[in-house]
C-alpha positions as a Markdown table, in Angstrom:
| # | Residue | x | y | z |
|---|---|---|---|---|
| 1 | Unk | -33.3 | -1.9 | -51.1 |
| 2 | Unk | -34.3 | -4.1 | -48.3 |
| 3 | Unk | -31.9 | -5.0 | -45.1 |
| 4 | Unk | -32.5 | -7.6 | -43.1 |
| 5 | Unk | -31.5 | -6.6 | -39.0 |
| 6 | Unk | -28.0 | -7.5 | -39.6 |
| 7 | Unk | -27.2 | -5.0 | -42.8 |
| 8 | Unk | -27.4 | -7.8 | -45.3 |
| 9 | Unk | -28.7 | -6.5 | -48.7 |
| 10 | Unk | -30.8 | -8.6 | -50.5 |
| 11 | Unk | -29.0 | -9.9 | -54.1 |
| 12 | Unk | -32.3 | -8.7 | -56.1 |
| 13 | Unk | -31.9 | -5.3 | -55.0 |
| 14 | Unk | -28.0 | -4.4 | -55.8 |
| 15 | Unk | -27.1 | -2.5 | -58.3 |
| 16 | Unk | -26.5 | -3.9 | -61.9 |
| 17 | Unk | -22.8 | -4.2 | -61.7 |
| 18 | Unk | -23.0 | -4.5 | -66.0 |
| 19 | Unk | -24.3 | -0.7 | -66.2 |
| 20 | Unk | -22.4 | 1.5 | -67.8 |
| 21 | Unk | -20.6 | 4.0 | -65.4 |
| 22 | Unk | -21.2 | 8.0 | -66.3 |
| 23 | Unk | -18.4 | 10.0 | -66.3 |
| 24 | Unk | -18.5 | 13.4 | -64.3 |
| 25 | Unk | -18.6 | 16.7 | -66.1 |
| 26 | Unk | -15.3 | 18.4 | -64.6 |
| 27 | Unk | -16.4 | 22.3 | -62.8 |
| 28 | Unk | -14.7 | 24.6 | -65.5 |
| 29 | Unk | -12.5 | 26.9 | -63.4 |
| 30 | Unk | -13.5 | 30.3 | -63.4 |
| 31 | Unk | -11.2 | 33.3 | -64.8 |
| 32 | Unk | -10.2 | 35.5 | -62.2 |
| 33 | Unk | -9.3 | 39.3 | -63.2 |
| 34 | Unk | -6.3 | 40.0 | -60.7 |
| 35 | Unk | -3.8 | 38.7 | -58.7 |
| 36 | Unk | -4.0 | 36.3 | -56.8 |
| 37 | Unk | -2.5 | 37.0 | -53.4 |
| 38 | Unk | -1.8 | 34.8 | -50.1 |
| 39 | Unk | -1.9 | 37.6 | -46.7 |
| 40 | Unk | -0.9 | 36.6 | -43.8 |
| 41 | Unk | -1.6 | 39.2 | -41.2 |
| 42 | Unk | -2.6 | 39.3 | -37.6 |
| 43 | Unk | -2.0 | 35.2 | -37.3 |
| 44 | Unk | -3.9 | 34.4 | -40.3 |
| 45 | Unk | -3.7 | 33.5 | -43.6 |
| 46 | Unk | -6.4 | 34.5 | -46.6 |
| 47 | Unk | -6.2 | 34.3 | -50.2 |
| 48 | Unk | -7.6 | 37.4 | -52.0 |
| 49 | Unk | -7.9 | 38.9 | -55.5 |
| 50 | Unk | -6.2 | 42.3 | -55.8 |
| 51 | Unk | -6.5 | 44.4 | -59.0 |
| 52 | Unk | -3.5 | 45.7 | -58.1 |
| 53 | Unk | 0.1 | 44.0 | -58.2 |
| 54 | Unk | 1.7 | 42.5 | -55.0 |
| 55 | Unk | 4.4 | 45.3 | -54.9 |
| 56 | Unk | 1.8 | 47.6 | -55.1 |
| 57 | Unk | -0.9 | 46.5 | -52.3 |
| 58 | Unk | 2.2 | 45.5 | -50.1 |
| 59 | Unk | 3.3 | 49.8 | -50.3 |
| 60 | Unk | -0.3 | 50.9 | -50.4 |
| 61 | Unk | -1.0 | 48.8 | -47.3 |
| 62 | Unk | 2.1 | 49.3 | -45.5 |
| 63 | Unk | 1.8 | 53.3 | -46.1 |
| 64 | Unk | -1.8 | 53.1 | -44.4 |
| 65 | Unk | -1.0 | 51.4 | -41.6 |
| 66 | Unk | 2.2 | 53.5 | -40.7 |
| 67 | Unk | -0.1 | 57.0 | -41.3 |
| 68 | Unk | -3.1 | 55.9 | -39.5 |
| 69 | Unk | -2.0 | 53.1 | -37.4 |
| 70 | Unk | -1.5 | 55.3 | -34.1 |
| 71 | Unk | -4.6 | 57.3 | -34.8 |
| 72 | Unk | -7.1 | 55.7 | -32.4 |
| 73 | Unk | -10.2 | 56.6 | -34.3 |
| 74 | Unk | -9.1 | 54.6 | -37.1 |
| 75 | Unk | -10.2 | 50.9 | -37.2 |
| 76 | Unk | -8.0 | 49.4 | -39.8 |
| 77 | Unk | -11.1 | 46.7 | -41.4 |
| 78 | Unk | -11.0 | 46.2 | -44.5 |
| 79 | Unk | -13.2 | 44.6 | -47.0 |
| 80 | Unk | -11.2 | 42.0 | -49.4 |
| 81 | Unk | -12.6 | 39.5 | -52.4 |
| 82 | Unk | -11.7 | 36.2 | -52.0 |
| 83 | Unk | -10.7 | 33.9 | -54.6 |
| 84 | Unk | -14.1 | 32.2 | -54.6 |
| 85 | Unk | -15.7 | 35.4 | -55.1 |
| 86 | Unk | -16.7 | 35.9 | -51.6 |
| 87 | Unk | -15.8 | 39.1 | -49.9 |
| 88 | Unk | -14.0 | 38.5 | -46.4 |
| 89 | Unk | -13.6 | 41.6 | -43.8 |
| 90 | Unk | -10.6 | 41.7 | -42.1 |
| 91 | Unk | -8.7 | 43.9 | -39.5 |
| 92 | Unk | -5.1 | 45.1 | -40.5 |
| 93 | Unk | -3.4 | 47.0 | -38.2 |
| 94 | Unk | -0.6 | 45.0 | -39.5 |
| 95 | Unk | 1.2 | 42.7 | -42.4 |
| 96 | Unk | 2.8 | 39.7 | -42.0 |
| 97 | Unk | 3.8 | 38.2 | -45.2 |
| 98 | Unk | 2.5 | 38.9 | -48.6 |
| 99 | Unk | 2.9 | 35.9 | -51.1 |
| 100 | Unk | 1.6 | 35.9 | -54.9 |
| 101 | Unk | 0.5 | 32.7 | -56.3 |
């Protein structure tokens, strides 16, 4: 395409308005084995895949923290898998809200 200073396009190089327009091949979505959960903890929010149900991480989580949350030694990170497959490391010394989606 050529522009002239002033952004004009020249009519010979536009597009050819009478071409067909190509649809787009939709992203397939991708299974995800788990449950899909939305913690909010420490004044954020993450969604994660858990193998385990929400009832279930909520008392596994909520028994750590109250056994080792005073021990000093103990950091509290933890390593989570996103939903997009990604694995995120946060700090819970603490849960906020536990949602399942």
């Amino acid at each position: 395409m050529t522009e002239n200073l002033y952004g004009d396009v020249d009519a010979s190089d536009e597009p050819d308005a009478s071409a067909p327009k190509r649809k787009r091949k939709s992203t397939p979505k991708k299974k995800i084995d788990g449950n899909i959960l939305r913690v909010q903890a420490m004044g954020s929010t993450i969604e994660i895949v858990s193998p385990i149900p929400r009832d279930k991480f909520v008392e596994e989580m909520v028994d750590t923290i109250n056994e080792k949350g005073a021990d000093p030694m103990w950091s509290g990170w933890y390593h989570l898998k996103k939903t997009d497959g990604k694995i995120v490391s946060v700090r819970l010394r603490s849960i906020d809200v536990v949602e399942e989606m």
